[in-house]
C-alpha positions as CSV (number, residue, x, y, z in Angstrom):
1,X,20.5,-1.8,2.3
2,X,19.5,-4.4,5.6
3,X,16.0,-3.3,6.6
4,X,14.3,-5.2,9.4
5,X,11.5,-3.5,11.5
6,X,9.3,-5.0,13.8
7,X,7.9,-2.8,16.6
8,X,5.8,-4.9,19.7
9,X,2.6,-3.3,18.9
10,X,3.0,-5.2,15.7
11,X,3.4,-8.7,17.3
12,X,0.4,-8.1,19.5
13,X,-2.0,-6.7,16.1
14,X,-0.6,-10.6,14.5
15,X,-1.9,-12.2,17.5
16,X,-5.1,-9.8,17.6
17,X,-6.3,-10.8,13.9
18,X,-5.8,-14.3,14.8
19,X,-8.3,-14.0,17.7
20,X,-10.9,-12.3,16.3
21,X,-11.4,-14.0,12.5
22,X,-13.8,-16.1,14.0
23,X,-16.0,-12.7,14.7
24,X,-16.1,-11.9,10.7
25,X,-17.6,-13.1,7.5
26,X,-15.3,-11.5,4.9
27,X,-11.7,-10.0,4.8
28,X,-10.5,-7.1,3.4
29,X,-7.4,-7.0,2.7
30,X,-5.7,-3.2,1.8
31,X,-2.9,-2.7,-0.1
32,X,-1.0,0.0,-2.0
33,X,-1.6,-0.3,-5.9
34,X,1.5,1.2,-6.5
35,X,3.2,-2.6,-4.7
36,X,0.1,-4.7,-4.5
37,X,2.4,-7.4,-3.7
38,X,4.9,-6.2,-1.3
39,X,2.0,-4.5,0.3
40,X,0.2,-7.8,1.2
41,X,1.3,-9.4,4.4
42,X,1.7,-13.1,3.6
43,X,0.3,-13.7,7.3
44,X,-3.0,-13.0,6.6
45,X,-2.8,-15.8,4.0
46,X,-3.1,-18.4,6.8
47,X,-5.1,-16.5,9.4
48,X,-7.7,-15.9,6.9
49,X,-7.7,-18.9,4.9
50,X,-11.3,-19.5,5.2
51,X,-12.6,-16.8,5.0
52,X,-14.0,-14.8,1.9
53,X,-11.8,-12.2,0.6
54,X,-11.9,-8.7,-1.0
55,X,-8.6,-7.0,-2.2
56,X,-8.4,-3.3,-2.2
57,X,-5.8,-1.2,-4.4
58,X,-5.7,1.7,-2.1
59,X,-3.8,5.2,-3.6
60,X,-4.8,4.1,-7.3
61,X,-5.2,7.5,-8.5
62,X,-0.9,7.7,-8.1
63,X,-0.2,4.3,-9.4
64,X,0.0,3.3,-13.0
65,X,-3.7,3.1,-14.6
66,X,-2.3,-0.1,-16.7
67,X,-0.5,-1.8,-14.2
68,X,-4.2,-1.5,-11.8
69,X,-6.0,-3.3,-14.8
70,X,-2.9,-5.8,-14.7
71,X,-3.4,-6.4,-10.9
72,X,-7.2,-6.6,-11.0
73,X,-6.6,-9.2,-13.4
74,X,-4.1,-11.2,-11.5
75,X,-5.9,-11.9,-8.6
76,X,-9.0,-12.6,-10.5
77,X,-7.1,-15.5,-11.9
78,X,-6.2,-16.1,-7.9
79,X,-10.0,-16.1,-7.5
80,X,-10.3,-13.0,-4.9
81,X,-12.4,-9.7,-5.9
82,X,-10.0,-6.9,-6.0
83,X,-11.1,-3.5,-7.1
84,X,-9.2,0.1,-7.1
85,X,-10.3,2.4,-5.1
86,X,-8.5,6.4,-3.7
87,X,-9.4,7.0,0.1
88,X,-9.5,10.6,-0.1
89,X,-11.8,11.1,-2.8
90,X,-13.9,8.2,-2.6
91,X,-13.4,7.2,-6.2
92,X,-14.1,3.3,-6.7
93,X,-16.0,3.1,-3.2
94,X,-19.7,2.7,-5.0
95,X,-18.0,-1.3,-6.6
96,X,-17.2,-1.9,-2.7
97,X,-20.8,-3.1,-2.0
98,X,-21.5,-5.5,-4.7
99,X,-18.1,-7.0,-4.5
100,X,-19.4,-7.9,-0.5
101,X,-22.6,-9.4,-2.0
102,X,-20.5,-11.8,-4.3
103,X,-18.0,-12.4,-1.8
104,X,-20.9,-13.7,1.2
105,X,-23.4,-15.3,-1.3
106,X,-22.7,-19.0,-0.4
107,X,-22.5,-17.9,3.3
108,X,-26.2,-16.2,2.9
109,X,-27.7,-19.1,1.5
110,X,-26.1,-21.5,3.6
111,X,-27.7,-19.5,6.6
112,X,-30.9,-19.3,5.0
113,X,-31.3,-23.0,4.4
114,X,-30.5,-23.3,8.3
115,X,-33.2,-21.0,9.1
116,X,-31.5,-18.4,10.4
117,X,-32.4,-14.6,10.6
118,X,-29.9,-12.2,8.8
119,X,-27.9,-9.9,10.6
120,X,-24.8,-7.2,9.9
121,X,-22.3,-9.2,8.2
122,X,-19.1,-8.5,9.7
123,X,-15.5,-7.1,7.5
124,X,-12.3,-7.0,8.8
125,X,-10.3,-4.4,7.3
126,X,-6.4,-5.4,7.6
127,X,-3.2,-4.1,5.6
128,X,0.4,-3.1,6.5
129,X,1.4,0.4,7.7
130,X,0.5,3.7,5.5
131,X,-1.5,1.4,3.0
132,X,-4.6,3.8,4.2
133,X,-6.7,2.0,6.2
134,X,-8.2,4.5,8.4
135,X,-8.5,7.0,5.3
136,X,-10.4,4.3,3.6
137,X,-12.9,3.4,6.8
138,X,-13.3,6.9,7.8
139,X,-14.5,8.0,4.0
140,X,-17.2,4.4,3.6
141,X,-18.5,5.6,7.1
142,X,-18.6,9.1,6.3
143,X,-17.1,10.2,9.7
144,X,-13.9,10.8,11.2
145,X,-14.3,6.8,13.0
146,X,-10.3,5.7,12.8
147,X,-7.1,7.6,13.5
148,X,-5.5,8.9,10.4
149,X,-2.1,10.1,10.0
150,X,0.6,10.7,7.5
151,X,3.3,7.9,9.6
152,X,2.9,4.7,9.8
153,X,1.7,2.9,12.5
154,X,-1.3,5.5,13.5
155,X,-3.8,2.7,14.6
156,X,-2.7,0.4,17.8
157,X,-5.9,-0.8,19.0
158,X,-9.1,-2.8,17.4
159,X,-12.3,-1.4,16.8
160,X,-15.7,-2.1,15.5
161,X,-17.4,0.5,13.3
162,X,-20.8,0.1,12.6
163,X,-21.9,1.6,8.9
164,X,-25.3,2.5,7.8
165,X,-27.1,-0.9,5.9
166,X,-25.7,-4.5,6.2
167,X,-22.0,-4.3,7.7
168,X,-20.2,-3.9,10.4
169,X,-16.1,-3.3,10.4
170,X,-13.3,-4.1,12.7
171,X,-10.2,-2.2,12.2
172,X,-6.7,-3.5,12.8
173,X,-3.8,-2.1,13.3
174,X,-1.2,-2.2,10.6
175,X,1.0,-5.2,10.6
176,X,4.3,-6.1,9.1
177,X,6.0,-9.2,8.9
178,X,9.2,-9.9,11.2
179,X,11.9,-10.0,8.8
180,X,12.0,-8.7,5.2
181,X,13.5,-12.1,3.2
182,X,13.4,-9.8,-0.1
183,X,15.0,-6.9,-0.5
184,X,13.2,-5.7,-3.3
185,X,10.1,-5.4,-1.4
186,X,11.3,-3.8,1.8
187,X,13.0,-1.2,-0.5
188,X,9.3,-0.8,-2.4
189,X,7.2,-0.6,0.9
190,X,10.5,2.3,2.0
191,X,9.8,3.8,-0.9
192,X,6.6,4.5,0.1
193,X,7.2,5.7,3.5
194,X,5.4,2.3,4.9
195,X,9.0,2.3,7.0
196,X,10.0,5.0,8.7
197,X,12.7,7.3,7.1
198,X,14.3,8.4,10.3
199,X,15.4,4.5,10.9
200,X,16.8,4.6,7.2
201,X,19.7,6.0,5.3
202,X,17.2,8.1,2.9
203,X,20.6,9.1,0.6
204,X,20.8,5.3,-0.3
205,X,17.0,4.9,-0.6
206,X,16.6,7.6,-2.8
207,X,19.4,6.3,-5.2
208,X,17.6,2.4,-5.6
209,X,14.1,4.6,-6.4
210,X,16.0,6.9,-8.9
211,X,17.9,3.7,-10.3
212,X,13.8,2.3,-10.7
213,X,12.7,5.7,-12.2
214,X,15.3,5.2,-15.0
215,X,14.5,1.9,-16.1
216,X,11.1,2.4,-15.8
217,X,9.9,5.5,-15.6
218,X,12.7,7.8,-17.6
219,X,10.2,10.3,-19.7
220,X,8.3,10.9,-16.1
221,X,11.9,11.3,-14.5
222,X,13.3,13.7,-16.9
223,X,10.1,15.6,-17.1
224,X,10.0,16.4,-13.5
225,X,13.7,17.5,-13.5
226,X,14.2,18.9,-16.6
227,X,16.9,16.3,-17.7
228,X,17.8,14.9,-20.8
229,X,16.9,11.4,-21.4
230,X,19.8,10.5,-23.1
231,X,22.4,11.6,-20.6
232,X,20.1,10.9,-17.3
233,X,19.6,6.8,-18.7
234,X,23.4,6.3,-18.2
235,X,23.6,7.9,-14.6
236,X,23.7,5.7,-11.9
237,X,21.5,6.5,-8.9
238,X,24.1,8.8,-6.6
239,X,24.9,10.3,-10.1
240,X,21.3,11.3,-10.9
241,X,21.0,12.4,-7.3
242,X,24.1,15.1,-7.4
243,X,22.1,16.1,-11.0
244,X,19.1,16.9,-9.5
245,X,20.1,18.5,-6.1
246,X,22.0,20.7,-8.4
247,X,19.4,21.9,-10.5
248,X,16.9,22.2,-7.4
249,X,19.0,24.5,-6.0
250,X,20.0,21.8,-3.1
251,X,23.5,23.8,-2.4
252,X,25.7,24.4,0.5
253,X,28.8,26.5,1.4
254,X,31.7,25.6,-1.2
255,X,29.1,24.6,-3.3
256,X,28.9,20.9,-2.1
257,X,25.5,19.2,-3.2
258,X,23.1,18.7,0.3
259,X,22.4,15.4,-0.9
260,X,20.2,14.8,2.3
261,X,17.7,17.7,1.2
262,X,17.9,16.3,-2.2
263,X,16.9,13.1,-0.9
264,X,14.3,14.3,0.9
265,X,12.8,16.1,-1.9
266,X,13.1,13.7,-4.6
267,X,11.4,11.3,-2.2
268,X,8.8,13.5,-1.1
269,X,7.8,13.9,-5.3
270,X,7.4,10.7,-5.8
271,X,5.3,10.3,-2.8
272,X,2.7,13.1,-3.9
273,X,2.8,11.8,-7.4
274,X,4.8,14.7,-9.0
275,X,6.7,12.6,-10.6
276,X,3.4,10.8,-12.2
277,X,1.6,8.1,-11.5
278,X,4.3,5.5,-10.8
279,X,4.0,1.5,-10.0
280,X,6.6,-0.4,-8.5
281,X,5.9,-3.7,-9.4
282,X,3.5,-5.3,-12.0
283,X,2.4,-9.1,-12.3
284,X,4.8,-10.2,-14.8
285,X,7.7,-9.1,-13.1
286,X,7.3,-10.7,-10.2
287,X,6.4,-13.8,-11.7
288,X,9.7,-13.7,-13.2
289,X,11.5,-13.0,-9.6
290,X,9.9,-16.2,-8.7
């Protein structure tokens, strides 16, 4: 599967960030715990080079609980605060505030040995499409402040949102690099509807994530569709597709197997977590891609 999407708006939010880092004291960077790697945007690398930076693992209430300590771990080692955290709850939001101390202490006492006054430090909240961002502002300012939406590609303009105490935030819009080199990580950002299904073949989509759910998540897999292990770990992917559209009842006239519905459903699942709390890639594995 070739996947390559790159809308205009997402050219102009590239150029946008670039402008305005000069405007904020600390980055931070969303992405989706369940692909904290394929979720980053190795743009912001360079733009925000000099600048502090916090990591958020958005939606880690549906990823693995291990694979979030692994993650916290591993960019620890990279020397950036990360925490998890689950925008519609709030869970993990209350760490958010003394990770920004850490992350400006040098700044604040550089600024007080120049004399100056303090004032709102400023955060620039970035990540890719559907990682949560305005789910994430909208719940630390208590308010409906950013555009939220269940498609990618919700917020298209900046904006500044002031919070109650010592920050202020700038929202981006989501942006996603021009061309995706690895396949493995534009399937995993598909997977998680960060690309829009109706420019994808969803039938073949759904096959590579079934394929994943059998290597790595069988017991979850056959547990959700009433399977057995044994016989489901040697189906391929359109195999265990047929299975399941079967037993869901995904039937049409001649009793041919609506593959597409099946699709749909099996992908919706694993979107909502009925499947279980699932992560797509953990630090050892893509060390060993690499």
């Amino acid at each position: 599967m070739v996947i390559q999407w790159f809308p205009g708006h997402m050219s102009k939010t590239r150029r946008l960030i670039s402008e305005n880092i000069k405007l904020v004291d600390v980055v931070i960077e969303l992405v989706d715990a369940r692909l904290p790697l394929s979720s980053r945007n190795p743009d912001i690398d360079k733009i925000a080079e000099s600048k502090p930076r916090i990591v958020i693992l958005n939606k880690a209430d549906i990823a693995d609980d291990k694979a979030n300590q692994q993650w916290i771990e591993y960019f620890a080692s990279l020397g950036i605060y990360a925490m998890t955290a689950d925008s519609t709850t709030g869970a993990g939001f209350s760490r958010l505030q003394a990770l920004l101390d850490k992350s400006l202490a040098d700044k604040r006492a550089r600024d007080r040995e120049k004399g100056m006054l303090p004032r709102a430090a400023r955060a620039m909240v970035v990540g890719i499409p559907n990682v949560g961002k305005s789910s994430f502002i909208n719940k630390l300012a208590g308010k409906h402040a950013a555009k939220t939406g269940d498609r990618p590609g919700i917020t298209t303009t900046k904006q500044w949102i002031k919070l109650a105490g010592k920050y202020e935030l700038l929202d981006t819009p989501g942006v996603l690099w021009p061309k995706f080199e690895d396949k493995d990580v534009a399937l995993r950002i598909a997977f998680t509807g960060g690309i829009k299904d109706e420019i994808l073949d969803i039938e073949e989509l759904c096959c590579h994530l079934l394929e994943f759910l059998r290597d790595h998540y069988l017991a979850n897999l056959c547990e959700r569709y009433k399977l057995d292990e044994t016989a489901a770990k040697a189906l391929k992917g359109y195999e265990l597709l047929e299975l399941i559209g079967r037993k869901r009842g995904c039937i049409v006239s001649g009793g041919e197997i609506d593959t597409f519905r099946a699709s749909s459903l099996i992908l919706d699942d694993f979107r909502s977590a009925k499947i279980g709390k699932i992560t797509l890639e953990t630090p050892n594995e893509y060390s060993e891609e690499r």
